[in-house]
Phi, psi and omega in degrees: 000141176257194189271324167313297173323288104046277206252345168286326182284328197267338198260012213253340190274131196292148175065356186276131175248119173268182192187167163227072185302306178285036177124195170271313205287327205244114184242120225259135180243156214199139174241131181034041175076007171244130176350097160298300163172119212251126176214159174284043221305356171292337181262294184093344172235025214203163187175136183253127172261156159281144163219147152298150215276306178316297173281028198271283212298304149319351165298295165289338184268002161315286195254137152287345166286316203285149167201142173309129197324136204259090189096002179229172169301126172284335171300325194271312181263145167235148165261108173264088191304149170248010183246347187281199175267023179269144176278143211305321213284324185307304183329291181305340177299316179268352164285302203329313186258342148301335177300302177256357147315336179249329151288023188240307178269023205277186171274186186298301191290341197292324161312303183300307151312342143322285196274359163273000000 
């Protein structure tokens, strides 16, 4: 996955919007104004997802890619090489579940708008 892959999969999610709240460089994608997944375009091979904290810690001891959030809560965020060995469907697996892990605490109604 590149970084054009990346940001067509992620913006492909109903209601998800980037922005560049931290700069030109950190390009932020956001579901109900909150945060999803956040990448660097100067690196460019790389991202932090929100995971759930059991399967963040199956996720790192798996992979060498998976790393604890690089500048985020490490309980929460993983930091994600796109260049290793994970596979595009993993990848997407792991956007899949920050997305809706943050559309999961979004209130109710909002969800429901969201989901309509």
């Amino acid at each position: 996955m590149n970084i054009e892959e990346l940001r067509d999969y992620c913006l492909q999610k109903p209601a998800a919007t980037e922005d560049f709240p931290f700069g030109e460089d950190t390009l932020v994608f956001k579901v109900g104004e909150k945060i999803f997944l956040l990448c660097s375009l100067s690196t460019g091979n790389r991202f932090n997802a929100k995971c759930d904290p059991e399967k963040a810690i199956e996720w790192r001891e798996h992979y060498e890619e998976v790393q604890p959030g690089y500048h985020m809560n490490k309980k929460h965020w993983n930091t994600v090489f796109m260049d290793g060995r994970l596979t595009m469907r993993q990848l997407q697996e792991l956007i899949d579940d920050s997305y809706d892990l943050v559309l999961n605490s979004l209130p109710k109604k909002i969800q429901e708008e969201i989901r309509a």
